[in-house]
C-alpha positions in Angstrom: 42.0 -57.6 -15.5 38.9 -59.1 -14.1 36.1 -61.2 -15.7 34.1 -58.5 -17.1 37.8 -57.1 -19.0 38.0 -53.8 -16.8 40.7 -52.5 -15.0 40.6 -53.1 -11.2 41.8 -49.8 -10.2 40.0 -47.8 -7.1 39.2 -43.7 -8.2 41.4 -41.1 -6.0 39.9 -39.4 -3.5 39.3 -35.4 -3.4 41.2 -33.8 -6.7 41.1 -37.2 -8.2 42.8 -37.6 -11.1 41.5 -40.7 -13.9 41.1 -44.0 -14.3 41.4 -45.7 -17.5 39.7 -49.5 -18.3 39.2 -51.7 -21.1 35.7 -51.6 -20.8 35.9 -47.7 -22.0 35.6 -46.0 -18.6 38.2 -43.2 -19.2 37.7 -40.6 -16.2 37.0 -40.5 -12.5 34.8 -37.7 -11.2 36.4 -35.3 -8.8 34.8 -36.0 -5.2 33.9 -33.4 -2.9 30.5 -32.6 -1.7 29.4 -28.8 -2.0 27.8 -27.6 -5.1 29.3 -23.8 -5.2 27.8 -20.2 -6.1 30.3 -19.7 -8.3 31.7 -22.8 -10.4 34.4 -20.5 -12.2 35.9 -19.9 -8.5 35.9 -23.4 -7.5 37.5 -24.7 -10.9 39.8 -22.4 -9.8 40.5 -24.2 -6.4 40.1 -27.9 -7.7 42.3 -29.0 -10.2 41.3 -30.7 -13.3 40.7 -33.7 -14.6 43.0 -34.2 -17.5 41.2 -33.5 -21.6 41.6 -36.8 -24.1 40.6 -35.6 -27.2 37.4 -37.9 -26.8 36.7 -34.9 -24.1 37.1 -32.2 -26.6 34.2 -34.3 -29.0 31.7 -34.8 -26.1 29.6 -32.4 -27.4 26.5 -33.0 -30.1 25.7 -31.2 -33.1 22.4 -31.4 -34.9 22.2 -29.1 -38.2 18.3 -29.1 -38.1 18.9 -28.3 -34.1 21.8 -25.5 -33.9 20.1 -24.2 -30.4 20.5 -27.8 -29.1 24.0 -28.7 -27.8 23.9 -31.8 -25.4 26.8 -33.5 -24.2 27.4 -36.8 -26.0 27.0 -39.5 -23.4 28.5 -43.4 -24.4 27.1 -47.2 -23.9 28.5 -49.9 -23.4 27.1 -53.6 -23.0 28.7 -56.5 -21.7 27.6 -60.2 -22.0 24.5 -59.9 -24.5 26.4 -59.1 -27.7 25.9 -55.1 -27.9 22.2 -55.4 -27.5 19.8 -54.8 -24.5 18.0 -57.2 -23.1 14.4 -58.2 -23.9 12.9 -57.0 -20.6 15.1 -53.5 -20.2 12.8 -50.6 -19.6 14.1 -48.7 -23.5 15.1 -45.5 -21.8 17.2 -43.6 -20.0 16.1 -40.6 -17.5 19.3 -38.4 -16.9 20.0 -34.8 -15.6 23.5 -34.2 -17.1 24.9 -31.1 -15.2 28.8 -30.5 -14.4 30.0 -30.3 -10.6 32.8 -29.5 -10.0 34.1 -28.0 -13.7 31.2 -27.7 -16.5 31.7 -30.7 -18.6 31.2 -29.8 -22.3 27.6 -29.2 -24.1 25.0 -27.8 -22.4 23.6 -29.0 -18.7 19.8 -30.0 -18.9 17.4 -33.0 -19.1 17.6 -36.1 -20.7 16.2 -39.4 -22.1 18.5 -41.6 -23.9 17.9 -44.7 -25.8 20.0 -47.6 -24.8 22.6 -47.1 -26.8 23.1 -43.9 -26.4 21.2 -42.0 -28.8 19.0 -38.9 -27.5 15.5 -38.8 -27.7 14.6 -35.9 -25.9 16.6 -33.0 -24.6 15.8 -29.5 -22.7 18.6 -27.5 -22.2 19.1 -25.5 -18.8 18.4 -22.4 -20.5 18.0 -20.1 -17.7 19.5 -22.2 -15.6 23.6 -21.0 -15.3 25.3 -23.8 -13.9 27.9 -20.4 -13.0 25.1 -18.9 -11.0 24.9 -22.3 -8.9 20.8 -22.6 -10.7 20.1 -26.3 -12.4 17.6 -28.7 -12.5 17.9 -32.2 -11.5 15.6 -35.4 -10.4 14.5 -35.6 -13.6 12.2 -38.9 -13.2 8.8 -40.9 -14.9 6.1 -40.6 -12.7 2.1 -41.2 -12.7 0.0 -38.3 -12.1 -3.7 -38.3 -11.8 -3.8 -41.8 -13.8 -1.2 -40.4 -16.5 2.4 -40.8 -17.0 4.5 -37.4 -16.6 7.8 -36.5 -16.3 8.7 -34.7 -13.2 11.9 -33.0 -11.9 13.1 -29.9 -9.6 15.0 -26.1 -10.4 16.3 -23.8 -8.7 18.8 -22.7 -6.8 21.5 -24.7 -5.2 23.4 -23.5 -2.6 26.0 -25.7 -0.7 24.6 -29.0 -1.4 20.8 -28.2 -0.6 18.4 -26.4 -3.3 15.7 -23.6 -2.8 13.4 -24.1 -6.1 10.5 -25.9 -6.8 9.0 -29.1 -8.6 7.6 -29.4 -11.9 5.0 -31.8 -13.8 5.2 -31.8 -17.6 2.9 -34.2 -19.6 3.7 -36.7 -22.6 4.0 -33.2 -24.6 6.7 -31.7 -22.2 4.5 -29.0 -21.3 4.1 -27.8 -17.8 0.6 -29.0 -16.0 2.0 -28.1 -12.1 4.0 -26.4 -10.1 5.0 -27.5 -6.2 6.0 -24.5 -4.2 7.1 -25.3 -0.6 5.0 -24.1 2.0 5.1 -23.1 5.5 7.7 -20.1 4.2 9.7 -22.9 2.6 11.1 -23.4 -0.6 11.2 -26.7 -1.9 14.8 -28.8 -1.8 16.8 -30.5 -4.8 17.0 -33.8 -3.2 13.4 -35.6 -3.5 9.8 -35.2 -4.9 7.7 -38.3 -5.1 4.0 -38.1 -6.4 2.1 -40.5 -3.8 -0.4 -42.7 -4.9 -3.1 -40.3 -3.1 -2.2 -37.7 -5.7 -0.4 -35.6 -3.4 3.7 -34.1 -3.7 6.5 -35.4 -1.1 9.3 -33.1 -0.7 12.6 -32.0 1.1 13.5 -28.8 2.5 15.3 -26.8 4.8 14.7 -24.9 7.9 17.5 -22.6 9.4 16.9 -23.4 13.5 18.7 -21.7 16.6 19.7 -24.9 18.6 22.5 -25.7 21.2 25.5 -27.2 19.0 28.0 -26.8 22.0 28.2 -30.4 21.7 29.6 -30.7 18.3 31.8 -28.0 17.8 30.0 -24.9 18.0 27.8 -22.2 20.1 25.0 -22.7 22.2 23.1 -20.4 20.0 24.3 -21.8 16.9 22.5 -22.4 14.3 21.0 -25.9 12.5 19.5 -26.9 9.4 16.8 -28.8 10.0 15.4 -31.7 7.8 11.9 -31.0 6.3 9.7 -33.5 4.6 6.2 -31.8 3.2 3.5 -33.3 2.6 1.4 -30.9 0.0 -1.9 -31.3 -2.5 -0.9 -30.4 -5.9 -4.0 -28.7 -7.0 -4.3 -26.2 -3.7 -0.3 -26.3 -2.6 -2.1 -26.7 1.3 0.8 -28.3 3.1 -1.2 -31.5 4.7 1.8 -32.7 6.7 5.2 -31.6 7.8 8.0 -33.4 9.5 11.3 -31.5 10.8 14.7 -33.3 11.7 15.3 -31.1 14.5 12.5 -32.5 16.9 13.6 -35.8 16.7 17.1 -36.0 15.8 19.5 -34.4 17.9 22.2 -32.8 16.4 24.5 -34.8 18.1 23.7 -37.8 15.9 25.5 -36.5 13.2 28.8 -38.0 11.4 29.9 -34.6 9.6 32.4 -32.3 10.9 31.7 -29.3 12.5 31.3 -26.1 9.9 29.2 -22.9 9.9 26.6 -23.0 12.4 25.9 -19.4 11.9 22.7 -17.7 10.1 24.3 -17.3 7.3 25.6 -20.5 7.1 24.0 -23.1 9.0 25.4 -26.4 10.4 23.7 -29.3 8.0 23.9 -32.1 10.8 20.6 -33.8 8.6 20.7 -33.4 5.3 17.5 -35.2 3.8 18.0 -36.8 0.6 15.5 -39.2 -0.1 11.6 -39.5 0.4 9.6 -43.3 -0.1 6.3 -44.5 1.1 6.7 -48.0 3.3 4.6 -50.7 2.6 2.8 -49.8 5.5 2.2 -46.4 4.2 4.7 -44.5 6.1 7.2 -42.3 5.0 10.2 -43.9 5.1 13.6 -40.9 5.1 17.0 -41.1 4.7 19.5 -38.7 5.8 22.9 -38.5 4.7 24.7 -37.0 7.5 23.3 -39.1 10.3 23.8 -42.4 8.0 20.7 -42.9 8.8 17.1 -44.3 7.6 14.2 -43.7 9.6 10.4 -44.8 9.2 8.2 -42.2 10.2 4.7 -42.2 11.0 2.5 -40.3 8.3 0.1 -39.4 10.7 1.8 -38.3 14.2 5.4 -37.5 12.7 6.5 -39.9 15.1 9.6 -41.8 14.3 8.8 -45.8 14.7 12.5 -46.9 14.2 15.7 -46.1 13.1 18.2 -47.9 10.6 22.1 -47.3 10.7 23.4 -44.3 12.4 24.7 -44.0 15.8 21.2 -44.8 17.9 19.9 -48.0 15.6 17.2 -49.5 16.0 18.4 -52.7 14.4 21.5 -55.0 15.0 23.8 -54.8 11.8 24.6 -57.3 10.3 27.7 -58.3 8.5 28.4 -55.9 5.9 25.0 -54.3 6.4 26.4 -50.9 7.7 26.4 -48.0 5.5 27.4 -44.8 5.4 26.3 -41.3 3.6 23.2 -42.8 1.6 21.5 -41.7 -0.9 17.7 -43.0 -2.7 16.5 -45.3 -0.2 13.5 -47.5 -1.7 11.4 -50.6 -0.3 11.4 -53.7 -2.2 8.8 -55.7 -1.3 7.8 -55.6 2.8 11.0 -56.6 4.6 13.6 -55.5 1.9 15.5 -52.0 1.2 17.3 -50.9 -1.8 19.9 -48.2 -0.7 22.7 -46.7 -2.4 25.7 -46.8 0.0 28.0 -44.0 -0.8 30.5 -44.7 1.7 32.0 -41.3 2.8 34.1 -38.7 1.5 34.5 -36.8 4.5 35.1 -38.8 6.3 36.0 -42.1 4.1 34.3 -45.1 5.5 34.3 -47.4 2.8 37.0 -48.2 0.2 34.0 -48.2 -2.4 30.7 -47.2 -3.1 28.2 -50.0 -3.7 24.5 -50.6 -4.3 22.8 -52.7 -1.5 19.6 -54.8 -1.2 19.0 -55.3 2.8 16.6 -57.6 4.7 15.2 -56.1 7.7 14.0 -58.7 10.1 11.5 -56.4 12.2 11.1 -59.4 15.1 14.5 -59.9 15.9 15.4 -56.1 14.5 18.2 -57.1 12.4 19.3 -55.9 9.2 21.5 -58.2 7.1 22.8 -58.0 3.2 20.6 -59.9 0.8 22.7 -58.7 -2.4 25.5 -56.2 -3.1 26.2 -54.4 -6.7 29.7 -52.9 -6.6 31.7 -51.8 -9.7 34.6 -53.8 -10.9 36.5 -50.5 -11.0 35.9 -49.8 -7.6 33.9 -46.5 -8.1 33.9 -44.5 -5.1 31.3 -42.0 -5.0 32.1 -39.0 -3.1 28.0 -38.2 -2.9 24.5 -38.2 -4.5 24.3 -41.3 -6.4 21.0 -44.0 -7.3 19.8 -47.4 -7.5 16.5 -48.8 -9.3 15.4 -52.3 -8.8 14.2 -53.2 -12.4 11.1 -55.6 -12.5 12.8 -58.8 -13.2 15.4 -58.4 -10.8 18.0 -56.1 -12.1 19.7 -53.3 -11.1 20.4 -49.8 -12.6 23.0 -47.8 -10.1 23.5 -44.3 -10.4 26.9 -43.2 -9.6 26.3 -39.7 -8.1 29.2 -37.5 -8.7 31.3 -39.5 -10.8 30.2 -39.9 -14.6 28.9 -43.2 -14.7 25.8 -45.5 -14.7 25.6 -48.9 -14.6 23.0 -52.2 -14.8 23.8 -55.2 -12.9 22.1 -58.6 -13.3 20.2 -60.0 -10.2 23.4 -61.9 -9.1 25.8 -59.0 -9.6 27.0 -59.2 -13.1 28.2 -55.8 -15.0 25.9 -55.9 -18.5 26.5 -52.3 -19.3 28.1 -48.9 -18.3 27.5 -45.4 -19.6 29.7 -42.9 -19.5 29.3 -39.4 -19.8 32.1 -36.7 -20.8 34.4 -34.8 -18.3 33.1 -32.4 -16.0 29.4 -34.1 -16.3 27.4 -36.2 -13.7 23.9 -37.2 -12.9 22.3 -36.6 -9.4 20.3 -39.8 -10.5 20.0 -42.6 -13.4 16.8 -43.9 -14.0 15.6 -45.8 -16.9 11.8 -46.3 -17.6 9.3 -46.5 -20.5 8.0 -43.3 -22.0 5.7 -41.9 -25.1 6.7 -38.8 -25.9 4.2 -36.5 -28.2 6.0 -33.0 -28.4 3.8 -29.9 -28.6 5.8 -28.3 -31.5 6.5 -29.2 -35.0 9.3 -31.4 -36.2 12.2 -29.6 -37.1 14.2 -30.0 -40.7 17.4 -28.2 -42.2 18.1 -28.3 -45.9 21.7 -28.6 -47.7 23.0 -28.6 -50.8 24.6 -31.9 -52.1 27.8 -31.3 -54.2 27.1 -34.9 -55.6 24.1 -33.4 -56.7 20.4 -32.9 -55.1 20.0 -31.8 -51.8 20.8 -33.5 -48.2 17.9 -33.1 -45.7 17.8 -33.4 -42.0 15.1 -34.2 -39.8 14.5 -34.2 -36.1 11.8 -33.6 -33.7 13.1 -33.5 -30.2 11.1 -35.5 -27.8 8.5 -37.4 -30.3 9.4 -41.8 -29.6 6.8 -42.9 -32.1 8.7 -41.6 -35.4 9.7 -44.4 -37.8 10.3 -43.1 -40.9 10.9 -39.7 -42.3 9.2 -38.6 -46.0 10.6 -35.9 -47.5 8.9 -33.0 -49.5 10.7 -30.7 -52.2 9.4 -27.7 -54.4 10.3 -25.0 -56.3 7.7 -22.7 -54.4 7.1 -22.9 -50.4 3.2 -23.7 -51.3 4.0 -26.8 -53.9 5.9 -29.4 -52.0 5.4 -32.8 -53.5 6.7 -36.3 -52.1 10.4 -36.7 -53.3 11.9 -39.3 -50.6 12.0 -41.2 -47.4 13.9 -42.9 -44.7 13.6 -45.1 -41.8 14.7 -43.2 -38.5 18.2 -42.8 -37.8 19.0 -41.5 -34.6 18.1 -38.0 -33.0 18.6 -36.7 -36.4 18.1 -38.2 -39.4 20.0 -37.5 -42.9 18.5 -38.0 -45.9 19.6 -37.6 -49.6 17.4 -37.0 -52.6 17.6 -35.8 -56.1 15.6 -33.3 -55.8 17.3 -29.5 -55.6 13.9 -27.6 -54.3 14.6 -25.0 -52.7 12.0 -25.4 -50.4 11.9 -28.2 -48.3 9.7 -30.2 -45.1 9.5 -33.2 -43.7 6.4 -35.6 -42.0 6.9 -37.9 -39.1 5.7 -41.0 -39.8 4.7 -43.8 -37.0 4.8 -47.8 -38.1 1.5 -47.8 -39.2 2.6 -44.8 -41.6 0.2 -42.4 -40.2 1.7 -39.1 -40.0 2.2 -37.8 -36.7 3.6 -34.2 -37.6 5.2 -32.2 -40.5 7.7 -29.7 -40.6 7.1 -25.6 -41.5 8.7 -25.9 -45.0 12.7 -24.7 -45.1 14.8 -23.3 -47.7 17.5 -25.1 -48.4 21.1 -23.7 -47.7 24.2 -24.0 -49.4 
């Protein structure tokens, strides 16, 4: 046991099997990076991980919310006695989805509170994990002075998407839509709203390139890198940047596969978009294990960091491999989230790291490293947000974890989600959410006598108390009981036998923020 009362025990590699610690971490993910057409036929292939009963709960029920079925994700805090700290962000921004094996409940966007308890949920409706369609990214953002919510759909096809991005205000309604342009479709991995007002995003350009050098014909084929620079209100692609004229193929790290039309050799593989402090673009690819700044203006590429052909001396410990979410802190300083391999397997563990860049003596060196007592390894995707006083909130791609770090390393909390599930991120951010529909109740009768009530209203984070209305006609509902906000759904007994029923959503200042269409109550 270690000091934070977890199990020291590394995750297996491909087909991994579980690993069980005190702290309540109860599964490894199982690591291999392709997202296939057809799940059913890869479940078939991989084996699975093994069902606790806990696995065969991990699904949530809400009797005012049938059509809702999310998977139930778990907290756990360590060090500040169950509670979050004063300074936490109170929310977490997930895209539970199943990769692999579909975990249980339904794949689809998330915030959680920080302990657990869901405040808003949109199921993938439309969206068939089986059909290889999802959504993912799901992030806070500010658009056009406003906070929205922002995230991408569509299609994913071998580890890249073909979709687009969408902006939803505080009401979770839609307010844009980024298409790719150029013939493009936009990619899974990235889409930033710059502070100009305009959309950064990936994509993906089949290219006919010599790949004689790594494995395959001289008319092979590539996929090149694409970062899009495009105005929201017109979709007018204002800048475009493409792998393949500046990074030879030959930088890659991945093994040789496909290189055909129909299957294109990903030597690239774009995953993250950020703006430098000088007001570059700053890109990360996976499969070069590499970061490059780029010029916004000329496409040039200013220097490279990590990789085969860096422009920096590496430090000890400062070498990474398969990244994912690179972000600047501050001028000099990178946040990255080091995967580490899988294939190939350069690092025994996955880890989030801070690095300095020195940018007159072009050295990078390791400021601060966040790595799992358990030794998660993640096999790819993966996250890691530097919180404003210091701490650290690491995404652990594949595998079905997130975890916050203090500023000197120390575990505070882990959440777990159910077998089969994963994030492509984990953020965790403040949000006011004030849905466009009505609050939703379900009426029941009590055998004690009365009725039981439930209310919910899926999205809204100003709710503190619940009244509830009873009569014996749907047009004559009169006060009959209240209660403080309990969770996603709250239950609520009174004497009253109705049979018609409604709730009102209070705020803290009891000013009602929305009622309920009136219910009958069932038996």
């Amino acid at each position: 046991m270690n000091a934070h009362g977890l199990t020291r025990r590394r995750l297996l590699g491909a087909g991994g099997a579980a690993v069980v610690g005190a702290s309540g971490l109860t599964l490894a993910g199982i690591t291999g990076y392709a997202w296939p057409h057809d799940q059913a036929a890869a479940a078939e292939k991989i084996p699975a991980a093994p069902v606790t009963p806990d696995d065969a709960r991990g699904v949530l029920h809400f009797v005012s919310r049938p059509d809702l079925t999310p998977p139930a994700l778990s907290i756990a805090h360590h060090g500040r006695a169950g509670t979050a700290g004063a300074s936490d962000p109170p929310y977490f921004i997930l895209t539970p989805s199943g990769y692999p094996l579909i975990g249980p409940g339904t794949p689809g966007l998330m915030i959680l509170d920080r302990h657990g308890g869901i405040i808003w949920y949109s199921p993938n409706t439309g969206f068939p994990a089986s059909k290889g369609v999802g959504r993912v990214d799901l992030k806070v953002q500010s658009y056009r002075g406003h906070p929205v919510l922002t995230w991408w759909e569509g299609q994913i096809i071998r580890g890249t998407g073909k979709g687009k991005a969408i902006i939803a205000d505080t009401s979770y309604r839609t307010i844009a839509t980024v298409n790719g342009g150029n013939g493009l479709q936009v990619d899974l991995h990235e889409f930033v709203i710059s502070p100009q007002g305009t959309a950064l995003v990936t994509a993906n350009r089949p290219v006919t390139t010599n790949l004689s050098r790594v494995g395959g014909s001289k008319q092979g084929v590539a996929l090149s890198g694409v970062v899009q620079e495009i105005d929201i209100a017109t979709g007018r692609v204002l800048f475009e940047w493409s792998s393949i004229d500046h990074v030879p193929v030959t930088d890659t790290f991945v093994r040789f596969s496909g290189g055909t039309a129909a299957v294109p050799f990903d030597y690239f593989h774009v995953n993250s978009i950020s703006i430098a402090p000088d007001g570059g673009l700053l890109l990360s690819a996976r499969n070069t294990s590499t970061v490059y700044q780029v010029s916004r203006s000329t496409g040039q590429v200013a220097w490279q960091l990590g990789g085969k052909r860096s422009s920096f001396k590496m430090g000890p410990g400062a070498t990474f491999w398969f990244q994912h979410h690179v972000l600047p802190q501050g001028r000099n300083t990178l946040s990255i989230f080091d995967d580490g391999g899988s294939p190939p397997a350069k690092e025994r563990q996955s880890r989030a790291i801070l690095l300095n860049l020195d940018t007159s003596a072009m050295r990078a060196t390791v400021q601060r490293s966040f790595v799992h007592p358990a030794g998660l390894a993640a096999a790819n995707q993966g996250s890691m947000q530097v919180l404003a006083d210091g701490e650290v909130l690491v995404g652990w791609g594949n595998l079905p974890y997130f975890s916050q770090f203090t500023a000197n390393g120390t575990l505070i909390l882990d959440g777990q989600f159910p077998v089969g599930d994963q994030s492509y991120r984990a953020f965790t951010a403040a949000w006011t959410g004030h849905p466009a529909d009505k609050p939703a109740a379900a009426a029941r009768v009590n055998p004690a006598g009365g009725s039981v009530v439930y209310a919910s209203w899926n999205g809204a984070t100003e709710v503190n108390t619940w009244t509830v209305l009873a009569g014996k006609t749907a047009s004559a509902l009169t006060h009959v009981g209240s209660q403080r906000r309990s969770g996603f759904e709250t239950m609520i007994t009174v004497n009253a036998a109705g049979p018609y029923f409604a709730v009102k959503a209070l705020d803290a200042s009891n000013h009602v923020l929305g009622r309920s269409p009136t219910v009958r109550v069932m038996s």
